[in-house]
N, C-alpha and C positions, 0 to 999 in steps of 0.2 A: 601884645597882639598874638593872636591865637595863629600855629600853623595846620592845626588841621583842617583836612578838605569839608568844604563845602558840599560831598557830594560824599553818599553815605554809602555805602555797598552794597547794600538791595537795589538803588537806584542805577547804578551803574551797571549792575547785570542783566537789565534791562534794555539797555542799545539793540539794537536790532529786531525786539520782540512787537510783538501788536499790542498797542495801546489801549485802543478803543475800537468796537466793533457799532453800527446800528446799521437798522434798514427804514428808510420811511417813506409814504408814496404821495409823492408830487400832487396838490391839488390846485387847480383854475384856479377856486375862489380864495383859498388862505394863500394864494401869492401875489395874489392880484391887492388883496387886503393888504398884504406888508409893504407891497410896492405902493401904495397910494398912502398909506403911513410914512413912509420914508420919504415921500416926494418926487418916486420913479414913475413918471405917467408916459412911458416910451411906448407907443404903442405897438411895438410885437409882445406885448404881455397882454395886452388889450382885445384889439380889430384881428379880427380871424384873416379879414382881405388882406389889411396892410403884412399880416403874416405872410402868406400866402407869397402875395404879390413880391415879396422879399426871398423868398424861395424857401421858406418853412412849411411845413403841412396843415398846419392850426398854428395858434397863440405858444408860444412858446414860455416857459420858465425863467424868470432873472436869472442868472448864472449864478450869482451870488445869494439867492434863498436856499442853494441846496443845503447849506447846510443846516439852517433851520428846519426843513421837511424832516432831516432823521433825529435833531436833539431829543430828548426826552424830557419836559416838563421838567422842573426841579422846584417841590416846595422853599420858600423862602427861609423853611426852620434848616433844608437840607446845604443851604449856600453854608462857606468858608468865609470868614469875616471880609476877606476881601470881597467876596462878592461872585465867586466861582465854584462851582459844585466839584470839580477834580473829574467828573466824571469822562471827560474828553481826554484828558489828558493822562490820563492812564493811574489816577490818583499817586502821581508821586509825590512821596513826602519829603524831603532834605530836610529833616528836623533841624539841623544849623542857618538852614536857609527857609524859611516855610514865609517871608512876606511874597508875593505873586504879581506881574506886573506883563504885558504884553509883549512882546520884541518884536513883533511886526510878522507879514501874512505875504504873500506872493502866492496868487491862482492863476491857471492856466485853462482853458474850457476847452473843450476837443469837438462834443458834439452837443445839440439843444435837449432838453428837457421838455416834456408833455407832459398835457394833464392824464393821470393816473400811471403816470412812469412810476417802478419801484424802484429808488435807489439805494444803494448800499456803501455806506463808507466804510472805508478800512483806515485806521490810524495808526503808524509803525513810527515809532521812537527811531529817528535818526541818528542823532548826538546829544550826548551830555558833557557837557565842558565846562569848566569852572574859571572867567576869565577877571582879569582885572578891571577896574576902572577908574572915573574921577575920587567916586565915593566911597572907594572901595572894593573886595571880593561879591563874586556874585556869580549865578550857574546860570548856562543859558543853555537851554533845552529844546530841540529841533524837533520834528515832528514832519514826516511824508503822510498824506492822506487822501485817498483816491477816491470818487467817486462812480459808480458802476452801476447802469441802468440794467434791468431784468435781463436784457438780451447779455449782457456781459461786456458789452459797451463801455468805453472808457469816457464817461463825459466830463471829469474834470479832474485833476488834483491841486493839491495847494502844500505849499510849503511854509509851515507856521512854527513861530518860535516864542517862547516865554522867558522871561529873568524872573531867577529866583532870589532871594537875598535875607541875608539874615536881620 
């Protein structure tokens, strides 16, 4: 059994740096399409009234499309066998550790999204920690990521984590 870390020292010097940058701008109709794909037929993504009458200006945004509005497309030759481009995450490698797995997500929403809002994520490397488990060593990788409408607006961030494992 091997003692060395899981976490390689390019990756580690990386704490605290920005990750991932994009900007993308909110539309009516490609959210209204994801949300009708998903199964979201709430209608403040809908009815302008029922908007309205809820005290929004218009139709508002899922909260949770924002961040499909800024990904950027990834051909399929471009994914990682897992099935993830690296490009969100700041493409770290932990070459002792390169299988990739989700650790789970917590968003918090501040204000609503419209059509043609530009938003801008910022993705900042939290933590890199190399922790134990049932199955073994494995690195679990944090991640802060804000969302910020044209005006500079704080409309949402999320707190997202990955396991990484050899």
């Amino acid at each position: 059994m091997s003692t060395e870390s899981l976490i390689d020292e390019e990756s580690a010097a990386r704490v605290g740096s920005i990750a991932a940058t994009a900007i993308g701008e909110v539309n009516r109709r490609d959210w209204q399409r994801w949300a009708a794909a998903v199964g979201d037929h709430n209608p403040l993504w809908f009815d302008a009234d029922h908007a309205r009458a809820n005290g929004y200006l218009d139709v508002i945004c899922p909260p949770l499309y924002l961040q499909y509005c800024v990904l950027p497309v990834t051909p399929l030759t471009g994914l990682r066998p897992d099935g993830s481009s690296g490009a969100v995450s700041g493409s770290l490698a932990f070459p002792r550790a390169p299988k990739r797995m989700a650790g789970g997500e917590s968003t918090t929403f501040h204000l609503p999204a419209y059509h043609r809002d530009e938003i801008e994520m910022v993705r900042t490397i939290s933590s890199i920690v190399e922790k134990q488990g049932r199955s073994g060593s494995f690195v679990l990788v944090t991640w802060h990521t804000s969302y910020r409408n044209q005006r500079r607006d704080l409309v949402a961030e999320a707190t997202t984590s990955m396991i990484a494992k050899p």
